[in-house]
N, C-alpha and C positions, 0 to 999 in steps of 0.2 A: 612616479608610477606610470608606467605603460596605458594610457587611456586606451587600448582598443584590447588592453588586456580582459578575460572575461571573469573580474572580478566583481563582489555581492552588490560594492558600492556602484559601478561602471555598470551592471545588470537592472538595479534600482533605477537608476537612472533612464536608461532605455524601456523599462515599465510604464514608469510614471510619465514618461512622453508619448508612449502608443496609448495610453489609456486616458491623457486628455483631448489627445485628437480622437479616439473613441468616443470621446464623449461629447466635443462637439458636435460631432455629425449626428448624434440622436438626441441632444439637447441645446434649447437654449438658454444661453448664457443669462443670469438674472440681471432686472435693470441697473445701471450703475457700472457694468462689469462688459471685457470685450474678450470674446479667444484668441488667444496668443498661445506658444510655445515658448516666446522669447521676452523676456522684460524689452530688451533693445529697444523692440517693434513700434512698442508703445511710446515709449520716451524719446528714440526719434524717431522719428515717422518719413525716413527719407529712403529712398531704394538706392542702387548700385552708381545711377549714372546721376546721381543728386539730385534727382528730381524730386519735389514735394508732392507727398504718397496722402491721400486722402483717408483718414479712418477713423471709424467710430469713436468717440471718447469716451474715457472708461477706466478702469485699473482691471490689467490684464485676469484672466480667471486661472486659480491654482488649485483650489478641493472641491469636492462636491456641496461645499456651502454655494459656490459661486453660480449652479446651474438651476433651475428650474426642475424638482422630482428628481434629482439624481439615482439614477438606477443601483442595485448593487455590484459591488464587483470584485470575484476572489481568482486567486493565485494558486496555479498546482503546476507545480516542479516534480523535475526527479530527486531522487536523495542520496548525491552525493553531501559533504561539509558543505561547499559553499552556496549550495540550495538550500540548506536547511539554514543557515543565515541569513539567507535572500529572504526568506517563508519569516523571519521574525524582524526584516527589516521593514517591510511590505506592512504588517500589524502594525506595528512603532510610528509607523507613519498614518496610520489613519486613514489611508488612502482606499485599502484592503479590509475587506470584510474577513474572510476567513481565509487561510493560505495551507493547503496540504501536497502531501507528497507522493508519489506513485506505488501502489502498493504491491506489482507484481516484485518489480523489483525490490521491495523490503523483505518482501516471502522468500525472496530466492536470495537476499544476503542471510536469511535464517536460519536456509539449508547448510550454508558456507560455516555459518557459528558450531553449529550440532556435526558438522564434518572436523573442525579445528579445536571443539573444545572436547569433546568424548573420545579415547582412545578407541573404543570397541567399533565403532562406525570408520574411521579413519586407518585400522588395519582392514577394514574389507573390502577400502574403498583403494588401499595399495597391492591387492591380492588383486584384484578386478584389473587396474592398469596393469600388473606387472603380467598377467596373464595375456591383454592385450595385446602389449608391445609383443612379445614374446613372438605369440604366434602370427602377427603382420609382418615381423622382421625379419620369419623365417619363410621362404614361398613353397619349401617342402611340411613345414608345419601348416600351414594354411591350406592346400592339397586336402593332407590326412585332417583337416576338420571339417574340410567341405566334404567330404566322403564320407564321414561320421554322421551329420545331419539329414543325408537324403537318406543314408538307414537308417535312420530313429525317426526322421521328422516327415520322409518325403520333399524336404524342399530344404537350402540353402540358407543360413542367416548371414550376417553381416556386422560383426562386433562391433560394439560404439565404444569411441574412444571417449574418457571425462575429459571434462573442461569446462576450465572455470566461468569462462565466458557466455557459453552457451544456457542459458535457464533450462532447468529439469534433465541438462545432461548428466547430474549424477544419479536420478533415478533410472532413465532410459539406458545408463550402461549397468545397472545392476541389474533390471527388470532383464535385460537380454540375455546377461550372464546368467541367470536363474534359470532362464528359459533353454539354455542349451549345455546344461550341465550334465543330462547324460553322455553329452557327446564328449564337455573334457575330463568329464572321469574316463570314457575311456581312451585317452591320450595317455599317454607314458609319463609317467611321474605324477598326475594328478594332481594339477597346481591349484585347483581350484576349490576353497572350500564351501560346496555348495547349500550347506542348512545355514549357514552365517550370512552368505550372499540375499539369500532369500526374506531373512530375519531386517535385515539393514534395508531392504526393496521398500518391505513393508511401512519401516518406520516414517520414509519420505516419501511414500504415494501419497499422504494426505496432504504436504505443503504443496505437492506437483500440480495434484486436483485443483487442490484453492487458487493453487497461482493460475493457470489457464482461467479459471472463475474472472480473475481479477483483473485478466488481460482483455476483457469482453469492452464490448461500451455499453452493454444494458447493465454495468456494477457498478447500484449505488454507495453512494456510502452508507447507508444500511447493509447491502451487500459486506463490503470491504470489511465492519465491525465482525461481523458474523462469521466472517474467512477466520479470522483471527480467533477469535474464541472457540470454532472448530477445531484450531490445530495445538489448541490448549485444551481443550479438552480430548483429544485425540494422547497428548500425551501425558495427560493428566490420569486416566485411565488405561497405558500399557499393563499387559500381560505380565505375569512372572517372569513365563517362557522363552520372551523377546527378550526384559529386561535381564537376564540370568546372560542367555546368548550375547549379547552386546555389553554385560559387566556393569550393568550401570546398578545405581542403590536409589537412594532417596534424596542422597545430595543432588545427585546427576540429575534427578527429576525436579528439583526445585530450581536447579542452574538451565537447564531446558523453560522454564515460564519464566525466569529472569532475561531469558534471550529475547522470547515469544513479545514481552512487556519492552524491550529495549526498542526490537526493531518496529513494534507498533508504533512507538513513539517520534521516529524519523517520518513520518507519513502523515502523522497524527493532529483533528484539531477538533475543536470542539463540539463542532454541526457532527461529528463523526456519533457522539454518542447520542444526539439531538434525535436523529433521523430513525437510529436504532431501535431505541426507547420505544419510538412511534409508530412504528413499521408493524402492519399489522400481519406480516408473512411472517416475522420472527417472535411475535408475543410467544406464542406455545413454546420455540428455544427459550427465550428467556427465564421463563418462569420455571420451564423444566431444569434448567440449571441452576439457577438461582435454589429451589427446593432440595435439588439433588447433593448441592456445597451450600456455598452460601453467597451473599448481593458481592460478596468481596471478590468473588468468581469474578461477576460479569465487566469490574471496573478497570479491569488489562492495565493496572497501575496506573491508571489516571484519577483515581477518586470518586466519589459516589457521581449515578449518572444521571440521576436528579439534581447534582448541583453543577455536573457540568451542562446539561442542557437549561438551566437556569440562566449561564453565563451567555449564551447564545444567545436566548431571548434578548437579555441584555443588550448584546451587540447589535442583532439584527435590528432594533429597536429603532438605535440610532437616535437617543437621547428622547424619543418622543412616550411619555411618561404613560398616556390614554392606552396609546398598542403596546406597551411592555404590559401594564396590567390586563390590558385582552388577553394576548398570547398566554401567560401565565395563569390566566383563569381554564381557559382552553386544555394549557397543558395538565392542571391538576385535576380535573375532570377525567380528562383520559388514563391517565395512569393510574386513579384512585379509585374507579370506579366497579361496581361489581358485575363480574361479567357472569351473564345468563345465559347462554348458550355456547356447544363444545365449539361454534364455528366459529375462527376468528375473521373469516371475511367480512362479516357483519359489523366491522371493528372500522371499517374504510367510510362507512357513514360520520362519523363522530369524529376524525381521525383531525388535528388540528392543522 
């Protein structure tokens, strides 16, 4: 195999080497034990020109057993396949505390599922390009719709072409299409079906919203949880009227949070529901949705979120038996407890 190929195992590898020389530089090594990179080093101790190299004695240091307080330390990739490999190779090894994956980008392969799996989204979104092309192809077409614009609008727009590549370019060309739709109704032929256009805007402004949300550095993963249960409940709760317009039933709508739960799960770990749980910005959502359906709502196919923040604790523990039973007293306090007042900032006092 190609070692400079950038494969999960050849990626592992270049991990676990920046992250022991991270770790020497902010810890030392415990007694008994010396930093190395390299077993070699150790076992001979001789440099280039043969000269005998003075060094510590020791057996080289390889986990964080080997250092003094070792710090934590987690893994966030993008999410293609061989990321989300890397993200469970990283766990497997012990090395990693938590490993997730970027969530703008998971938002925006969700757009690509709900364009590729529903037919009524996917002819608006070919009426939209074919309208496109159409009139950039033509320079006498394009003329007569810059002249349609400054009479209806006072000012010029600038059709956006979709593409795949680009995030939110498929709401940005429906939103525009929508937007200038008196102008190609009155163009000759009328290619453009404008209450369809508008209906399809609507269904994707809310993953466009979240994604921009998600593209922030202030989103935590309490954030990120929240994105997600917004656009399930977003299409958890469509209209007739949308739903009628775009053809979809009940199945459509249960293949929709089958998506929402898939692409959660490329992203996905389990401090994800920890944080959530805890988050005193989101108690009032949770509890409002939790009431509204039911706990099954909030668990985005990961399972109850009491026991995935459980597993956390777990981890983050790191086998020390005292602070697992802290943390867990902490946490069933917080989540158990009755709250007395409509404010939940009051909630950051107690918060674990």
């Amino acid at each position: 195999m190609e070692l400079r190929r950038e494969s999960a195992a050849n990626l592992l590898e270049k991990l676990l080497n920046c992250k022991l020389r991270l770790l020497g530089s902010i810890r030392k090594p415990a007694p008994g034990f010396v930093l190395t990179t390299d077993e070699e080093d150790v076992e001979n101790p001789m440099n280039d020109t043969g000269v005998e190299v003075e060094r510590e004695e020791g057996r080289p240091c390889k986990t964080n057993e080997h250092f003094i307080n070792p710090p934590m330390f987690c893994f966030c990739s993008d999410s293609p396949s061989v990321m989300v490999k890397l993200r469970k190779d990283c766990l497997n090894t012990k090395e990693f505390v938590f490993a997730y994956g970027c969530a703008p980008y998971s938002i925006h392969n969700l757009c690509m599922d709900l364009i590729k799996t529903f037919p009524g989204v996917k002819i608006v979104l070919k009426q939209i390009v074919y309208m496109v092309k159409t009139l950039k192809s033509s320079h006498l077409l394009l003329q007569l719709f810059d002249k349609l614009c400054l009479e209806k609008f006072k000012k010029t727009y600038v059709l956006i072409l979709y593409t795949k590549t680009r995030w939110g370019a498929v709401f940005f060309a429906a939103q525009r299409a929508s937007k200038v739709k008196a102008a190609c109704a009155a163009l000759p032929g009328e290619i453009l079906n404008a209450d369809s256009t508008l209906t399809s805007a609507t269904i994707l402004r809310c993953c466009l919203l979240i994604q921009h949300t998600g593209e922030g550095d202030e989103a935590t993963f309490s954030a990120v949880y929240a994105c997600f249960l917004t656009i399930k409940y977003h299409i958890k709760t469509l209209d007739l009227s949308v739903m009628e317009a775009l053809h979809l039933n009940y199945d459509d709508i249960c293949e929709m949070i089958r998506l929402i739960h898939h692409r959660f799960s490329t992203i996905y770990s389990e401090a994800h529901a920890l944080v959530f749980c805890t988050d005193p910005l989101f108690i009032s959502m949770r509890r409002s949705m939790g009431f509204r359906f039911d706990e099954k709502f909030l668990h985005l196919g990961k399972g109850s979120i009491n026991q995935q923040s459980k597993a956390v604790i777990a981890r983050i523990s790191m086998g020390n038996k005292i602070l697992r039973r802290s943390m867990l007293s902490e946490f069933a306090v917080f989540v158990t407890r009755q709250q007395d007042t409509e404010d939940d900032f009051s909630d950051t006092s107690i918060k674990p």
